[in-house]
Wavefront OBJ file of the C-alpha trace (Angstrom):
o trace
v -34.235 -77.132 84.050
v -38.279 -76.284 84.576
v -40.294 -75.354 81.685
v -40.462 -71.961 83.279
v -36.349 -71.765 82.783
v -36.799 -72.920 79.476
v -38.961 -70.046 78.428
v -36.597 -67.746 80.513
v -34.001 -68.291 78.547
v -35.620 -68.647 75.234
v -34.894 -72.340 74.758
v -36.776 -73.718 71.773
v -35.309 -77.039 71.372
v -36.238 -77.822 74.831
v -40.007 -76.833 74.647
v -40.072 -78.651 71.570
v -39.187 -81.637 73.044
v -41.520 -80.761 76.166
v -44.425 -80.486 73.880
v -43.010 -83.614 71.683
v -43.005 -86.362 74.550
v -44.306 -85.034 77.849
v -47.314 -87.275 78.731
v -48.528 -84.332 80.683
v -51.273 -82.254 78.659
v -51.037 -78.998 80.567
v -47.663 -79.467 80.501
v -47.580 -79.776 76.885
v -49.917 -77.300 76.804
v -48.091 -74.527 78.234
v -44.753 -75.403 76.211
v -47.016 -74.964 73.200
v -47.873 -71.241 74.524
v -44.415 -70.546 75.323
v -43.040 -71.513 71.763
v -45.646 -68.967 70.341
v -43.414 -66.533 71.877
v -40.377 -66.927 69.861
v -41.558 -65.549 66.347
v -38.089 -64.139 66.014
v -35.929 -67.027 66.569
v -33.441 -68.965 64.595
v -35.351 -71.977 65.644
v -38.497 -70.718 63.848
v -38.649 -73.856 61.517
v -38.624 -76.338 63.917
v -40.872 -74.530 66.111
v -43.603 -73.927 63.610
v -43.316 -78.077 62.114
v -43.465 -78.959 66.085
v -46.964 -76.893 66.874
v -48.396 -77.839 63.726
v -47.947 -81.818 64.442
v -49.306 -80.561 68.498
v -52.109 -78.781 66.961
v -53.073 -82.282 65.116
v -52.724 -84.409 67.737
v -55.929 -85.596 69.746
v -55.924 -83.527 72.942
v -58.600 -80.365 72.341
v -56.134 -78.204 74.762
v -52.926 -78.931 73.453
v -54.315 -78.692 70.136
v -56.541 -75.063 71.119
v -52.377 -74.265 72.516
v -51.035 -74.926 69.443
v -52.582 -73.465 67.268
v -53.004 -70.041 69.530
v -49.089 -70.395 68.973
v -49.016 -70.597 65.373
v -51.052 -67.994 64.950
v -49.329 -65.426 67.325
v -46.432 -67.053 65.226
v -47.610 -65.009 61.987
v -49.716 -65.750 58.436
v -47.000 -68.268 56.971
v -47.063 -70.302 60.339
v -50.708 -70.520 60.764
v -50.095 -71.578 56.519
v -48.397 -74.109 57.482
v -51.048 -75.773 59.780
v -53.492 -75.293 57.164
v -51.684 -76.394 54.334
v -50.338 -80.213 56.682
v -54.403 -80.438 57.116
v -55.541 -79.875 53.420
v -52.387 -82.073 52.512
v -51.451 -79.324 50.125
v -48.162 -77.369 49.460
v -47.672 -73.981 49.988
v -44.404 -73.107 48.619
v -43.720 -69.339 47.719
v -45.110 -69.506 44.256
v -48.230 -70.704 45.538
v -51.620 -68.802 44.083
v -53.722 -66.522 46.281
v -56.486 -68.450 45.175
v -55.416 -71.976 46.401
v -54.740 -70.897 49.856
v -58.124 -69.244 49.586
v -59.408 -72.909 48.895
v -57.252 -74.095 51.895
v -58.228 -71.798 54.190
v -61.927 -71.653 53.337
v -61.890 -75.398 53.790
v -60.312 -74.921 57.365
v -63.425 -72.303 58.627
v -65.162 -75.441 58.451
v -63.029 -77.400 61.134
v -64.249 -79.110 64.314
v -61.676 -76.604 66.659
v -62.740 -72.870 66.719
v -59.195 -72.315 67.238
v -58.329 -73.162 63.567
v -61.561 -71.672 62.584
v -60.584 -68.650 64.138
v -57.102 -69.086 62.326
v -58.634 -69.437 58.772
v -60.232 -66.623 58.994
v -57.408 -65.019 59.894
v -55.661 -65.714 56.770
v -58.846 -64.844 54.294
v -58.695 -61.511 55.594
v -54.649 -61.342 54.851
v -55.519 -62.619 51.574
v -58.170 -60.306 50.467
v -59.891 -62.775 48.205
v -63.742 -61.227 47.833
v -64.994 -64.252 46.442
v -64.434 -66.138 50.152
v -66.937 -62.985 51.689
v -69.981 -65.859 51.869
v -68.032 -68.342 53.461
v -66.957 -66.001 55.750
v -70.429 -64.246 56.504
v -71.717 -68.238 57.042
v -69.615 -68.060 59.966
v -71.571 -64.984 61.545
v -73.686 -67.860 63.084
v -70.923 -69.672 64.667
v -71.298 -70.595 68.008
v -67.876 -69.168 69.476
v -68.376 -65.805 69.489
v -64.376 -65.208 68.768
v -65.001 -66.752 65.336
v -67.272 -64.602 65.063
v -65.738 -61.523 65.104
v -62.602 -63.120 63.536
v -65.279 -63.752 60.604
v -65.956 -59.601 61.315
v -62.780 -58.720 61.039
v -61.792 -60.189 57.771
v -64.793 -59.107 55.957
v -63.347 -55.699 56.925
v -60.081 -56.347 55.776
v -61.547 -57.383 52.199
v -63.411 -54.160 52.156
v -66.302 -56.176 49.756
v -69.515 -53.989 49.970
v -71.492 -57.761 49.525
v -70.778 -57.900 53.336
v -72.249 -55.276 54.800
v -75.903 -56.481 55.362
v -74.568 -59.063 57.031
v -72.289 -57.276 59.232
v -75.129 -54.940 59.731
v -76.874 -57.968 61.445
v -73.941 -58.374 64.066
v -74.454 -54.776 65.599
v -77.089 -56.766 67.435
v -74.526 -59.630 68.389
v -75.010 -60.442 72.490
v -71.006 -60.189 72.480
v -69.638 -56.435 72.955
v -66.296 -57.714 70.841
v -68.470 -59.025 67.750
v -70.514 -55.799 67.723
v -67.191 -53.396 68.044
v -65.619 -56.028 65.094
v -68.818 -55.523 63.373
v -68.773 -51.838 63.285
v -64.910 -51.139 62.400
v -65.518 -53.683 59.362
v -68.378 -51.408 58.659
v -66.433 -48.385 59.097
v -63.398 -50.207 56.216
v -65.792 -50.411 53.582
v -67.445 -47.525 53.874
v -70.562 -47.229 51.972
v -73.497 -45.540 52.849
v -75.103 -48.135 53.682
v -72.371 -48.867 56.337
v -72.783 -45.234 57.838
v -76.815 -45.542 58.102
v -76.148 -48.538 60.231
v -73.613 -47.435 62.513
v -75.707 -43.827 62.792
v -78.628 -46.047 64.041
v -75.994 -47.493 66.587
v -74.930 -44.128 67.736
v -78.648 -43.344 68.566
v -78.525 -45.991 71.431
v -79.114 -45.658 75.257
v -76.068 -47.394 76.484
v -73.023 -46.143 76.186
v -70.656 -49.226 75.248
v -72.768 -49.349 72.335
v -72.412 -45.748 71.243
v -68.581 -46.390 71.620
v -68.618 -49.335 69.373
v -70.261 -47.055 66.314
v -67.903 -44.501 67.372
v -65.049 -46.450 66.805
v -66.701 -47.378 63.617
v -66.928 -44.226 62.557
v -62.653 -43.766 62.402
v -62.135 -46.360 60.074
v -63.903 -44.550 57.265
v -61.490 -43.331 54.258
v -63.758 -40.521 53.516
v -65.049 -37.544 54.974
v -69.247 -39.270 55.683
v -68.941 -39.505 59.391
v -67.383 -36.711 60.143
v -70.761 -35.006 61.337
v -71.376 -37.928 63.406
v -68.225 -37.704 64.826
v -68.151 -34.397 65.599
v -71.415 -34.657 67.235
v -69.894 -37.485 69.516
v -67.250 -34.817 70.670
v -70.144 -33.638 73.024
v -71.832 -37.032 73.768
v -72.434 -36.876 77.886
v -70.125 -39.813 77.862
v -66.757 -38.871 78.754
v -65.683 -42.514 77.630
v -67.534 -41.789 74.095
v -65.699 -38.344 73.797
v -62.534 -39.868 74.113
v -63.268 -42.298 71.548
v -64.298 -40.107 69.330
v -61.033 -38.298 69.197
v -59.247 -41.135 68.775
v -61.653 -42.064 65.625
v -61.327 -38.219 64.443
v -57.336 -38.931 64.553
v -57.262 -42.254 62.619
v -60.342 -41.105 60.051
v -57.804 -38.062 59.491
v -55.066 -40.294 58.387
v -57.199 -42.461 56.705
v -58.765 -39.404 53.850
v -57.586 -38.183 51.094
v -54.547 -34.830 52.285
v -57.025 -32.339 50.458
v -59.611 -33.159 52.664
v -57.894 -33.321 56.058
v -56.996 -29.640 56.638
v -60.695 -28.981 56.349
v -61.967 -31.433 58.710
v -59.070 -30.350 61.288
v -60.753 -26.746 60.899
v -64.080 -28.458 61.204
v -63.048 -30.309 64.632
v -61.108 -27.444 66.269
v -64.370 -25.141 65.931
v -66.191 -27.519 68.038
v -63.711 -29.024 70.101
v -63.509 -27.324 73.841
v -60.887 -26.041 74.485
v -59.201 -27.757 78.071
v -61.789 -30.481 78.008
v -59.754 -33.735 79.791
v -61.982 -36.166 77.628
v -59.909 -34.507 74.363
v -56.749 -32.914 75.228
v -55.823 -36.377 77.658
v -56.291 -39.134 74.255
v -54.396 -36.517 72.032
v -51.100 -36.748 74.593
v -51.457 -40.185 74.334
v -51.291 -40.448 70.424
v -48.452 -38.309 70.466
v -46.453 -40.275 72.795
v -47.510 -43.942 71.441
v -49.029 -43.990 67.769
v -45.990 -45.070 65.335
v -48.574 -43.985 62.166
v -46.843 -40.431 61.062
v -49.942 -38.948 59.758
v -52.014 -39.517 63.266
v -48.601 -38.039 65.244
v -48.783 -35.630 62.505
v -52.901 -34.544 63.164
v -52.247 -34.625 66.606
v -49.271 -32.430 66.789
v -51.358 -29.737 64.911
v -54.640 -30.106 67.050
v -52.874 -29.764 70.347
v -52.224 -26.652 69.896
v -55.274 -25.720 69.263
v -57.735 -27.365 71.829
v -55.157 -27.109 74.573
v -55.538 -23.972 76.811
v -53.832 -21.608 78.412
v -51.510 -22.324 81.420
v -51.201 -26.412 79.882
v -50.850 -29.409 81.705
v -47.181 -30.888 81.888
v -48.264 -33.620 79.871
v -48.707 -31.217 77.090
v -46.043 -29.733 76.954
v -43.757 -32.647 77.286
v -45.843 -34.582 74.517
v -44.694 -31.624 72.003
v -41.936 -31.167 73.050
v -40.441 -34.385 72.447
v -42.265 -34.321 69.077
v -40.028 -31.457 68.107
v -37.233 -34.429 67.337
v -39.960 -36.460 65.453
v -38.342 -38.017 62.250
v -40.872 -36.737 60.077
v -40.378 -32.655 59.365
v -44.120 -32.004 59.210
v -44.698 -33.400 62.535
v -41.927 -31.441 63.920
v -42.765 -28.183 62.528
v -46.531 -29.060 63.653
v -45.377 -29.602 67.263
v -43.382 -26.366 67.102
v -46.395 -24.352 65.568
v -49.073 -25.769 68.548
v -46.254 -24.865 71.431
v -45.930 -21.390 69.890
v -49.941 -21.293 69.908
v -50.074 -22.566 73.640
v -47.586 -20.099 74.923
v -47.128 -19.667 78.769
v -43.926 -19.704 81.079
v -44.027 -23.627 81.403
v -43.417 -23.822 77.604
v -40.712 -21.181 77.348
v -38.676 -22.803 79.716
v -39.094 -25.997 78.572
v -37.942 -24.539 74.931
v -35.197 -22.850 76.221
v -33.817 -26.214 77.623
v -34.119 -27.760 73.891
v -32.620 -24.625 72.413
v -29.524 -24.978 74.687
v -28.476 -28.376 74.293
v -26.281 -28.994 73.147
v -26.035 -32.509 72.572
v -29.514 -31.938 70.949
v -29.458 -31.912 66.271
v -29.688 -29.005 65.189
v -32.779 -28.969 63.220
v -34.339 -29.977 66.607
v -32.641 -26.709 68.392
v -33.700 -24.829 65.516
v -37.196 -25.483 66.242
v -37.131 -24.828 69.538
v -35.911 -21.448 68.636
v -38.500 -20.938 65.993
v -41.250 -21.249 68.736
v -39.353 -19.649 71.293
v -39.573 -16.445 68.964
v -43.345 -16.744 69.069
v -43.952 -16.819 72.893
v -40.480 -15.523 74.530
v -40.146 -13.026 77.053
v -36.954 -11.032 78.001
v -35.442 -14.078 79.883
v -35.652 -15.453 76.529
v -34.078 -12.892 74.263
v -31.724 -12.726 76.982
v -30.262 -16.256 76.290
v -30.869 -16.383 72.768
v -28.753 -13.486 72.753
v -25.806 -15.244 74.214
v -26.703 -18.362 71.772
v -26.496 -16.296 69.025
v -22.549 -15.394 70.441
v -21.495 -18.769 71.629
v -23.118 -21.471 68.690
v -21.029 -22.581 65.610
v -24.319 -24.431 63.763
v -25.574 -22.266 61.102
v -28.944 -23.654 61.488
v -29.281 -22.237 64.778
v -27.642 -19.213 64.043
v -30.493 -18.294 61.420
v -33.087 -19.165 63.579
v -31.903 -17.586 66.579
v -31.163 -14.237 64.490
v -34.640 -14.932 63.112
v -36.314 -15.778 66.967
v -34.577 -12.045 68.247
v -36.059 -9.921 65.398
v -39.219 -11.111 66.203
v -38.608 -10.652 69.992
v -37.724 -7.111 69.197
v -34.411 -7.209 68.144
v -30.914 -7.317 69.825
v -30.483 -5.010 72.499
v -26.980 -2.563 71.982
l 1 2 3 4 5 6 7 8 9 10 11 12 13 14 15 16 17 18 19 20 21 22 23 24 25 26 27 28 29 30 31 32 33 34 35 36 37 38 39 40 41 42 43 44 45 46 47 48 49 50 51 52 53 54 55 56 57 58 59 60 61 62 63 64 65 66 67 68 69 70 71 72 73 74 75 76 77 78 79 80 81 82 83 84 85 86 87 88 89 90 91 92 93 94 95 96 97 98 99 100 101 102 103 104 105 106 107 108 109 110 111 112 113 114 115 116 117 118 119 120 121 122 123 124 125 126 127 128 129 130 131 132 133 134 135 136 137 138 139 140 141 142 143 144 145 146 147 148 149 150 151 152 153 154 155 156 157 158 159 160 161 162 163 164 165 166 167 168 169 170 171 172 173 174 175 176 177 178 179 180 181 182 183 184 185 186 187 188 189 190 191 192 193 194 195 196 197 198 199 200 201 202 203 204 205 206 207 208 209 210 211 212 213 214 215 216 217 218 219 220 221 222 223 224 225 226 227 228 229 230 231 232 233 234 235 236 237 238 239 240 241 242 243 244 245 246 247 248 249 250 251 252 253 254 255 256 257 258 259 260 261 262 263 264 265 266 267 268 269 270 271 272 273 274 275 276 277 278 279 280 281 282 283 284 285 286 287 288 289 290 291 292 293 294 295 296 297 298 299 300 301 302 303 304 305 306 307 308 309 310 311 312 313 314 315 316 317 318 319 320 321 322 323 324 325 326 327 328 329 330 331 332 333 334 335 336 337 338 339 340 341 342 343 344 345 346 347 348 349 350 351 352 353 354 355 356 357 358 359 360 361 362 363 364 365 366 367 368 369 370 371 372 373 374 375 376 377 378 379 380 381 382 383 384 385 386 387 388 389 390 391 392 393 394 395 396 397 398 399 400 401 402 403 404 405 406 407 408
């Protein structure tokens, strides 16, 4: 079989022994990338001892491989590596502060692969005291280290890092600066805001994106003005960032606050604008955090105006069967606000089937007692008749007072 078969099928004993004795390098190489693609398999042992011996052998590109592999592999793989290197044992008792040691040793190595790595693992280990090393490595030559470096000052949230990450905004590498600013954005001082505020006041518009994106990983309410403000930057590509920040800073602050900077954002929000309503459809259909789906289900309804796009309305209606019940209600409150024939009928098709839970039916009928017409009380009428679920029984008795009431 090819080494193409042999990833196919998922076989890890055979790319292990590819990798082990194939006097090929690219060959080896690529076995080593396709083993970093099994982080779920029942080989994962052998896997992880057969990159880390690759990623110490003497060939820079099977070595780079290897260690790309571990890493994709997860925190105890990449461990692993750095543990064989440092010739010290990581068993599952093992202090934070020793594979602190380990890994702060490793940002030092002659690969920027494992350098990249190590950094990596400081920021999964949260140690503040490893913040110098890791700023040191803000003048690394490979610009991914770099922003690895970035990234896991972040992580650590240590307020001794932010003049240095201040001095990466100017980074000649768009990924360093955008690492640079979210890091920034994590710990949150004020400090952090002034700089990313001087960021925002730039010309070009990647780099008004970067502090934009900055801005969203605040856990308090300081950028909100900013933010806002971006909502009308002449950059569509800014405004779209900018919701998505206003959607993750949402989640991120405290609940008290949240309802007040949703009030905040909806009264300068326009209404229809692409640049919003588009990113909001998208977080609805793809974020897995409940309190973004959650924002977003309540803002849809209102920024989104009258006569919506399909896209809309699909987006909230399939929220209506969101497992969390704020979400759901939230989806059924911003179709009620929306309104319009296009959501009516697509409510009506929820309300009648069958196959559908109830609680799911039930808000359909909830928001179909908001915006129905007479086709609606029509049918909700014969629901009322022909359903055995008591959930949808209240509701729909509920949906037809509001609609006027049964006719005789």
């Amino acid at each position: 079989m090819s080494l193409y078969e042999y990833e196919r099928e998922g076989d890890a004993q055979s790319l292990i022994g590819v990798l082990d004795r194939s006097e090929n390098p690219e060959i080896r190489r690529r076995a080593a990338e396709a083993l970093g693609q099994l982080e779920d398999h029942d080989d994962r042992r052998d896997i992880v001892r057969a990159l880390v011996a690759a990623a110490e052998s003497d060939e820079d590109a099977v070595a780079s491989a290897a260690i790309d592999a571990l890493d994709q592999l997860g925190q105890d793989a990449i461990e692993s590596l750095i543990a064989s290197m440092a010739d010290v044992d990581f068993d599952e008792g093992a202090a934070d502060w020793a594979r602190a040691k380990a890994f702060t040793q490793a940002l030092s190595a002659e690969i920027p692969e494992l350098r990249m790595a190590a950094a990596n693992a400081l920021g999964e280990v949260g140690d503040a005291d490893t913040v110098p090393r890791l700023t040191n490595r803000f003048e690394d030559p490979d610009p991914r280290v770099r922003a690895r470096a970035a990234r896991a000052c972040g992580q650590i949230g240590d307020a001794r890092a932010t003049d240095a990450l201040t001095g990466l905004l100017s980074d000649p590498k768009a990924g360093v600066r955008r690492e640079a600013a979210e890091s920034l954005g994590r710990i949150g001082n004020r400090q952090a805001l002034q700089a990313l505020l001087s960021l925002y006041q730039d010309d070009s518009e990647v780099v008004r994106r970067i502090a934009v994106a900055g801005f969203g990983k605040f856990d308090t309410d300081r950028p909100v003005e900013a933010l806002v403000e971006a909502l009308g930057d002449p950059s569509p590509a800014v405004r779209r960032t900018a919701v998505y920040a206003l959607i993750e800073l949402l989640a991120n602050v405290p609940t008290e606050q949240s309802h007040e900077i949703r009030e905040t954002v909806v009264a300068e929000l326009s209404a229809g604008d692409a640049s919003v309503v588009e990113p909001l459809v998208e977080i609805l259909e793809e974020s897995t955090q409940v309190a973004q789906r959650r924002n977003t289900a309540w803002l849809l309804g209102r920024v989104t105006e009258d006569d919506p796009d399909r896209a809309v309305v699909d987006a909230l209606v399939d929220a209506l069967a969101d497992d969390d019940p704020m979400t759901s209600q939230f989806a059924a409150t911003s179709l009620a606000a929306v309104g319009g024939d296009r959501v009516e009928r697509k409510l009506l098709s929820v309300a009648e089937d069958r196959d559908a839970a109830a609680d799911v039916r039930g808000q359909a009928v909830f928001a179909l007692g908001k915006v129905g017409g007479e086709r609606a009380k029509r049918r909700l009428e014969t629901m009322l008749e022909e359903t055995d679920d008591e959930t949808v029984r209240k509701q729909t008795f509920s949906a037809l007072s509001k609609l006027g009431g049964r006719d005789a």
